[in-house]
N, C-alpha and C positions, 0 to 999 in steps of 0.2 A: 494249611490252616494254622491260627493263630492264636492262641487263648490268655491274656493278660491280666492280672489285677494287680491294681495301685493303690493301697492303703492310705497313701499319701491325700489323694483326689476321691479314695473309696469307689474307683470307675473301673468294674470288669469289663475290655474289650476281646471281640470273637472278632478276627479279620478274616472274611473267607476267601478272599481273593487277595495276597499281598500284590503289592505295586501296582495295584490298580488304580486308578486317578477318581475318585469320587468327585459329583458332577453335581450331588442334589443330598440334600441330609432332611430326613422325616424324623418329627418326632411320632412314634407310632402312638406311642402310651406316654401320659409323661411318666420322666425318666428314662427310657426308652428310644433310643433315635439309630433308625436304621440308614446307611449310606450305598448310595446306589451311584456305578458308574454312566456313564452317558448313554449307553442301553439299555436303562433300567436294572441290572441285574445287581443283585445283593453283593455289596463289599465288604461291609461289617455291620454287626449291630456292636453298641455300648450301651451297658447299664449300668448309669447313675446312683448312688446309693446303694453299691449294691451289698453291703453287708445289712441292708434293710430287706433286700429282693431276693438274695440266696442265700441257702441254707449255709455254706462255708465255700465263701471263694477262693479260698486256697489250694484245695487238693484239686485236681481234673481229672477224670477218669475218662477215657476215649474210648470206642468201639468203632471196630469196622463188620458190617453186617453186611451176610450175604457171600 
């Protein structure tokens, strides 16, 4: 998994399957636009504005549970 932000474009992307070919792009919410490969399965979300949508997209704190 992937976690990016671009101050430039203000767009945090979450890729959760790298090199996956996205087949179909949703925007869920606007702002919001989830990419799904050719079997539906989630490949990333990106959010748009996101120094509007999250509290600070700079730091990422990751957990593995279980």
């Amino acid at each position: 998994m992937k976690v990016a932000y671009d101050p430039r474009t203000d767009t945090l992307s979450v890729v959760c399957r790298d090199g996956a070919t996205v087949t179909e792009s949703d925007e869920d919410k606007p702002g919001v636009i989830l990419d799904h490969d050719e079997a539906g399965n989630l490949v990333s979300v990106e959010i748009l504005d996101a120094s509007k949508r999250v509290t600070d997209a700079r730091p990422v704190d990751f957990q593995t549970i279980g």
